[in-house]
N, C-alpha and C positions, 0 to 999 in steps of 0.2 A: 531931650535925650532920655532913654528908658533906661533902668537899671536892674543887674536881678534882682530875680526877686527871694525870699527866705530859702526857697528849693533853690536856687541856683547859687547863692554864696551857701548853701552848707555844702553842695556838690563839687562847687572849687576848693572849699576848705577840704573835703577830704579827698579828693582825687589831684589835683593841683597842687598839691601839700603832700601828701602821704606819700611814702615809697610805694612801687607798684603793688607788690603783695598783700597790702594791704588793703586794697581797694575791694568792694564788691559792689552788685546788682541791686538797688537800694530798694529794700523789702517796699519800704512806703510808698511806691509808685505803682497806682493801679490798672489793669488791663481791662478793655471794653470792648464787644465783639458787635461789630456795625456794618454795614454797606457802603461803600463809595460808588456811586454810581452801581454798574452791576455787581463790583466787585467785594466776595469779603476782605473787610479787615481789622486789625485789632487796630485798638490805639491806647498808648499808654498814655498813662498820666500822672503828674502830681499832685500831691494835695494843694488845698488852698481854695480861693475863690475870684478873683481877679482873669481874668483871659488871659491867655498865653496864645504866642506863636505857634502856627503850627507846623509842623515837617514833616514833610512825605518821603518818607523812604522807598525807592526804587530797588525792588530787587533782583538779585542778579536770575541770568536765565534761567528758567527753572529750576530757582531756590526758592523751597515755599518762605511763607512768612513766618512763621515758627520757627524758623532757623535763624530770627534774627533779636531773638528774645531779649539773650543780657545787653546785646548792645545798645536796641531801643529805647528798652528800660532806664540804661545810663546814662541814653541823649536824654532824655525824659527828665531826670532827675535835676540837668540843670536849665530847669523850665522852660518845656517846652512840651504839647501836648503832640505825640509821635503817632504818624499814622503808617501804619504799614499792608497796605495790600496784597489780595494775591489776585493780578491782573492776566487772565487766561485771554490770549489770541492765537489764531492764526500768522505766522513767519513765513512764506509761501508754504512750501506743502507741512510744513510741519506745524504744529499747536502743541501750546503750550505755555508756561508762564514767562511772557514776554511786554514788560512796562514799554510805554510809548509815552510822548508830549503830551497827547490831550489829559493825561491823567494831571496835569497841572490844575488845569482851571476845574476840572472835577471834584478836585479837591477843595478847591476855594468855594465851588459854588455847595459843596456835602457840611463845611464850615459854617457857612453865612447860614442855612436853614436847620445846621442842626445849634447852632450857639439861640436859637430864638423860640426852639420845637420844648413845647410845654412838656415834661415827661425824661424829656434827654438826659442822659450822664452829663454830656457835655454844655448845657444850657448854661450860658456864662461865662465858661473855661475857655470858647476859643476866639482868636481875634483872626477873623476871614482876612483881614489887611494886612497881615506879618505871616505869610508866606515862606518857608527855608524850605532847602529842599537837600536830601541824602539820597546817596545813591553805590551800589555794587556792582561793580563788574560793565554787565550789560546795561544794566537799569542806568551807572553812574554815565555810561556813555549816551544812553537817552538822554540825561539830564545836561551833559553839555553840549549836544545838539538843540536842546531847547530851550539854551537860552540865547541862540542866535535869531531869533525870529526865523527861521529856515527849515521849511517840511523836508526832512531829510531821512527817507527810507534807510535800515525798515525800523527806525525809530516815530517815523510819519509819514501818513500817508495823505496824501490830499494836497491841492495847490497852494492853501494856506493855514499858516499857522501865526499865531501872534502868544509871546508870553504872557502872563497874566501879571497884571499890572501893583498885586500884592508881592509879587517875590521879590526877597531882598538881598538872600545870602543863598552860598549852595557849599555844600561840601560832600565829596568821592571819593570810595575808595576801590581800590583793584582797575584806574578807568584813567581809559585813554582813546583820540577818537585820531589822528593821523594828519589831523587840519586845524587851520587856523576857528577859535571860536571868539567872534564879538560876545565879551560875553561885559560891553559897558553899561555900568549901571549895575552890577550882578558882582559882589563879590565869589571868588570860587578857589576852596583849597583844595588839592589834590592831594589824598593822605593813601602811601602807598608801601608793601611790606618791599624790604631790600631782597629778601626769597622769594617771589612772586615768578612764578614758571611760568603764567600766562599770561598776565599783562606784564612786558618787563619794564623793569624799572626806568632803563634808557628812552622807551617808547612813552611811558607816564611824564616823565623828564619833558620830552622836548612837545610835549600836549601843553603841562604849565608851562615853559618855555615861550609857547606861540599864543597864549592866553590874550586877549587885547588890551584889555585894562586892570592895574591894580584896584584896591588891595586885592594880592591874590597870593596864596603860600604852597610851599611844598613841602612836605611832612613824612619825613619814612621813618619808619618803624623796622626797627633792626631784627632780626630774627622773624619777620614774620611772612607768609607764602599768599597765593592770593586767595585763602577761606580765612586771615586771619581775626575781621571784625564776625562768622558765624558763630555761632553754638559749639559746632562738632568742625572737626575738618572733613574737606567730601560730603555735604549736606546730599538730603536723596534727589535723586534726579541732576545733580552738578554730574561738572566732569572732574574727575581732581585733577590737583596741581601734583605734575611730575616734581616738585622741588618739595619737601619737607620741611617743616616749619620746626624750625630749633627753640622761637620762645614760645611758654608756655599758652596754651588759647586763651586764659582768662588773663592774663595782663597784654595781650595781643588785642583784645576785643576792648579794655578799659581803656589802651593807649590810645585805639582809634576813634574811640566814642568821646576821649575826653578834648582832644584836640578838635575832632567834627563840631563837638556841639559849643566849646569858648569861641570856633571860628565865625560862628553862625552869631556866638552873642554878641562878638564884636561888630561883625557885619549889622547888628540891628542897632548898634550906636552903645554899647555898654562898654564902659574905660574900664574897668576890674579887665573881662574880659583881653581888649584888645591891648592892654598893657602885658598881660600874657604871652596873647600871640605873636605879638612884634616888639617883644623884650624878653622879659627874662624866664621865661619858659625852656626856653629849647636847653638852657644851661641847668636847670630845675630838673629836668627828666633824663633821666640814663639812653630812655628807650629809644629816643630818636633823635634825629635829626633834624632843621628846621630852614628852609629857603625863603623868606616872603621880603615883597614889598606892599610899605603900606598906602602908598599913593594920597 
């Protein structure tokens, strides 16, 4: 069983612990500007020297990857090396920033040769085999179509798809997909704001609801709409949310970063972690609310 590591218990200690206000975007975790396949993307990181997990953040449609700075950064902090792309395709007539499945195992396979590539930031930092995955909006509904094994336009295209065989956790926010997803073998939380105008809440509800196997949680964050883990609300090129976000964006973006990333270290077998998630957290945090089973 893995445990955090010094970045991830100082990140519980102060995010996990602290009232919300007092949290911030942890200066010490640095940014890297790299390729994933064709795509750029930044990847955060924290210090140290040991491999970390990595997370692919999916984001939402046409939200560049800059708009997902502090939160990255915060998944980052408790250890995990964060990757965030900006994935341009074609959606039938339209183009634009649109994540799909394949960008799973692209990810694993940009891992495995950059954790070995003489020269790398990352040579040594990442472990290709611990796989998490985050995701927004559209991106988070890519990611719970892929973890059904099922090519499922226009999250995929092509007769077959298979997950890859490092991922172990996933966590979403603003996502919901209308169907049932096998998603056994894959833990998956759904962390969603209770003002969210466009995914609502009801429809995010009955997505965890029809999830197929535990552990799987559901996570709302009070006061917040569906830009609440961006930067800015209305990032360029979003559409915005008719509803208005009453909490503040930077304890809206910490609430969701801090739950996404304890759920992903439980999922990877860490008890600090999942004693959190499935105890005494939800009674710890003002800010939300907390559904799970831990199977």
């Amino acid at each position: 069983m893995r445990r955090l590591g010094v970045a991830g218990v100082a990140a519980v200690a102060v995010l996990a612990v602290a009232p919300p206000a007092q949290a911030a975007t942890p200066g010490w975790v640095s940014s890297h500007e790299t390729h994933i396949g064709a795509d750029p993307a930044t990847v955060h990181l924290p210090p140290g020297r040991g491999p970390l997990p990595v997370a692919l953040l999916l984001q939402g449609g046409n939200v560049p990857k800059e708009s997902y700075t502090r939160f990255a950064k915060t998944v980052a902090g408790f250890g995990f090396a964060v990757a965030v792309p900006d994935h341009r395709r074609a959606v039938g007539p339209v183009t634009g920033l649109f994540p799909e499945s394949l960008q799973l195992q692209a990810t694993v396979d940009w891992a495995t040769a950059e954790n070995t590539r003489a020269g790398s930031p990352f040579a040594g930092r990442l472990d290709p085999g611990r796989l998490v995955l985050l995701g927004h909006s559209f991106g988070g509904a890519a990611g719970l179509f892929s973890l059904g094994n099922a090519c499922t336009p226009p999250f995929c295209f092509g007769p077959v798809y298979q997950r890859p065989a490092a991922l172990r956790a996933a966590a979403f926010y603003g996502a919901s997909t209308g169907v049932p997803i096998a998603n056994a073998g894959v833990p998956v939380a759904l962390v969603q704001g209770d003002a969210d105008g466009v995914n609502l809440p009801a429809t995010a509800r009955a997505t965890y609801d029809a999830l197929a196997a535990p552990p799987k949680a559901y996570v709302t964050v009070h006061g917040a709409n569906h830009f609440g883990l961006t930067d800015t609300q209305t990032p360029p090129g979003a559409r915005p949310d008719p509803v208005p976000q009453t909490l503040s964006q930077d304890d809206s973006i910490d609430a969701a970063a801090k739950w996404s990333a304890l759920f992903l270290r439980a999922g990877l077998g860490d008890p600090l972690a999942a004693a959190y998630v499935h105890g005494f957290g939800d009674a710890a945090d003002p800010l939300v609310t907390v559904v799970h089973e831990r199977g």
